[in-house]
C-alpha positions in Angstrom: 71.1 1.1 -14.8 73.5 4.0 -14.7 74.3 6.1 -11.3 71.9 7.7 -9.7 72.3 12.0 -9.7 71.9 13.1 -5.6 70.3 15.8 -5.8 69.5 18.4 -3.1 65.7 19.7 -4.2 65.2 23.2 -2.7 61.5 23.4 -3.0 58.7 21.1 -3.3 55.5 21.8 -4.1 52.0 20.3 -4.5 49.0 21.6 -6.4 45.7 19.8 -6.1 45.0 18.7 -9.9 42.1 16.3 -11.7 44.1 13.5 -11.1 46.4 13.7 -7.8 48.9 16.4 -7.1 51.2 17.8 -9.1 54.4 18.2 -7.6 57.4 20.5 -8.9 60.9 20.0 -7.7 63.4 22.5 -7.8 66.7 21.7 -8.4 69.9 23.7 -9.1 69.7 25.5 -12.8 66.4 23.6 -13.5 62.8 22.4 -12.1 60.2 19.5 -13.2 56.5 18.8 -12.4 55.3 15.2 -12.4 51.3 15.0 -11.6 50.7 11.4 -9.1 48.1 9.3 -10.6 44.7 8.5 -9.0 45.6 6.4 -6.2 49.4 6.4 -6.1 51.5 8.1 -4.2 55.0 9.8 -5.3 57.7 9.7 -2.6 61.3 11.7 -2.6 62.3 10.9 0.7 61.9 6.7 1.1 64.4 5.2 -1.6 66.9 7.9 -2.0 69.2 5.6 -2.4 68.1 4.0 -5.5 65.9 6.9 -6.7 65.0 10.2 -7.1 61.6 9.6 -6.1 59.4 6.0 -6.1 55.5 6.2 -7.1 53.7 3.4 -5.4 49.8 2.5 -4.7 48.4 4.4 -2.1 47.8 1.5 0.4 51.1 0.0 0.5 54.6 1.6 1.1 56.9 1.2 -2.0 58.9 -1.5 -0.6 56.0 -4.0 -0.1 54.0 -2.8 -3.2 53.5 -5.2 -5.9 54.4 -2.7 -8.2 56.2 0.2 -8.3 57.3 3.2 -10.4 61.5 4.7 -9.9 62.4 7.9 -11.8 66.3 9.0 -11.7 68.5 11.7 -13.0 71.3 10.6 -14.5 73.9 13.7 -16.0 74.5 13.2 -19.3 78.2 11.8 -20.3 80.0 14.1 -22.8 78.9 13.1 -26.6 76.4 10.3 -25.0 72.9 10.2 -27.0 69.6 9.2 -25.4 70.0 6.0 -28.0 73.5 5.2 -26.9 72.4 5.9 -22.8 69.7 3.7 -23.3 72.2 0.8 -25.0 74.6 0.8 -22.4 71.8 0.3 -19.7 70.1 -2.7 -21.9 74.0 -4.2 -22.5 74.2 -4.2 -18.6 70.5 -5.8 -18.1 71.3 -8.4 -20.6 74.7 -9.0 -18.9 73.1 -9.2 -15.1 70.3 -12.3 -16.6 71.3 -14.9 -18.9 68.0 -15.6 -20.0 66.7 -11.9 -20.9 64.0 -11.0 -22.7 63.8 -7.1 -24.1 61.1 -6.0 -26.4 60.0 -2.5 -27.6 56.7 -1.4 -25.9 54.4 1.5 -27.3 53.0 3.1 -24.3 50.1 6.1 -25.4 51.5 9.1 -23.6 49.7 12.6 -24.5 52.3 14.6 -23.0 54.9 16.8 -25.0 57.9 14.4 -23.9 59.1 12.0 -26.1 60.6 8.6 -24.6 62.4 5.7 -25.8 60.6 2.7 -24.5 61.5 -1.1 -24.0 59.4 -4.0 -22.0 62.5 -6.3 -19.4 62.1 -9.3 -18.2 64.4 -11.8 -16.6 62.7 -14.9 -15.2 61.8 -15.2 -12.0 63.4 -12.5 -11.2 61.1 -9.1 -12.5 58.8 -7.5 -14.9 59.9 -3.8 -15.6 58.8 -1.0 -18.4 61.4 1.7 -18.7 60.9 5.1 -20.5 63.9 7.3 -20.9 63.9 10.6 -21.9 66.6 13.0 -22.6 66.4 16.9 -20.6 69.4 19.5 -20.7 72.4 17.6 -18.6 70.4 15.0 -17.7 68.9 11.9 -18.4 65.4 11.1 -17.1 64.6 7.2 -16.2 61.2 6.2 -15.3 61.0 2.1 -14.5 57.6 0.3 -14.0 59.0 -3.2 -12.1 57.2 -5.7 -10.9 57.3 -9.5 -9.9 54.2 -10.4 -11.5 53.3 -9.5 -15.3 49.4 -8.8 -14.4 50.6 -6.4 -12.0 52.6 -4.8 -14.3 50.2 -4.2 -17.1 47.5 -3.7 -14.4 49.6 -0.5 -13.4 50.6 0.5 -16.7 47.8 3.0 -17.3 49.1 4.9 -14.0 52.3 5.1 -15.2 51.6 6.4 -19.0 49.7 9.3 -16.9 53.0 9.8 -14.8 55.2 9.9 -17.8 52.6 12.1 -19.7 52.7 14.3 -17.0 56.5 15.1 -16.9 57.5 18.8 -17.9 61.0 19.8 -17.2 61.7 23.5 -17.1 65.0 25.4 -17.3 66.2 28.1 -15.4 67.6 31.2 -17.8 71.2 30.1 -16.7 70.9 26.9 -17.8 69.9 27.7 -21.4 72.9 30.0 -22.0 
């Protein structure tokens, strides 16, 4: 789904809050904050090669979790919409399983972010909710995946408090 931005964070920093940490990332012309839900963990190191950082349950490591969360950076192509960003990754889902199935999914976020939201599955294969939101240059992918349904919608609180939690801030070059 789209090429994932490398991205050399200078600083990052946790904050004890209500709910886990919130940890800001500083990256060049910008910074974000995402808070880790009760019980998971966010990781930037472990699957750098996938993702800019991985959210998995406390007790496992992300690559034998049941379920886990991926967030990306993506730069935004010239003229490209969140709509049409979003299109061209479902076009190459649908063209990766014959037998897709893609629905829209209302997840209750109270955060100020607005994301376009869809619910994947491709039998016996995975289970995934994907939120995409739309920052200056960027593209912002968040992907709940799973093997297991149950899992996924067992995790699904968790990750409407990670997306709710997602402020993206701009440094005073970028906005000129």
């Amino acid at each position: 789904m789209g090429k994932v931005l490398p991205l050399i964070f200078f600083l990052l920093t946790a904050h004890p809050a209500p709910r886990g940490s919130t940890l800001r990332v500083r990256g060049n012309g910008f910074s974000f904050s995402v808070t880790e839900p009760e019980g998971w963990s966010i990781d930037f190191q472990s699957a750098a090669q996938i993702a800019n950082f991985v959210m998995h349950p406390k007790e496992s490591n992300w690559r034998e979790a049941n379920v886990v969360a991926f967030a990306r950076l993506t730069p935004m192509g010239p003229q490209q919409s969140l709509k049409t960003f979003m299109q061209r990754d479902l076009q190459e889902f649908q063209e990766s399983c014959p037998f897709y199935e893609i629905q829209d999914v209302n997840l209750d976020l109270r955060g100020p972010r607005k994301f376009l939201t869809k619910a994947l599955h491709c039998p016996g294969v995975r289970h995934e909710i994907v939120a995409v939101t739309q920052v200056p240059r960027f593209f912002v992918t968040f992907i709940l995946s799973s093997n297991h349904q149950n899992e996924l919608q067992s995790a699904r609180s968790s990750f409407q408090d990670l997306l709710s939690s997602f402020l993206w801030f701009s440094s005073k070059s970028e906005k000129k």
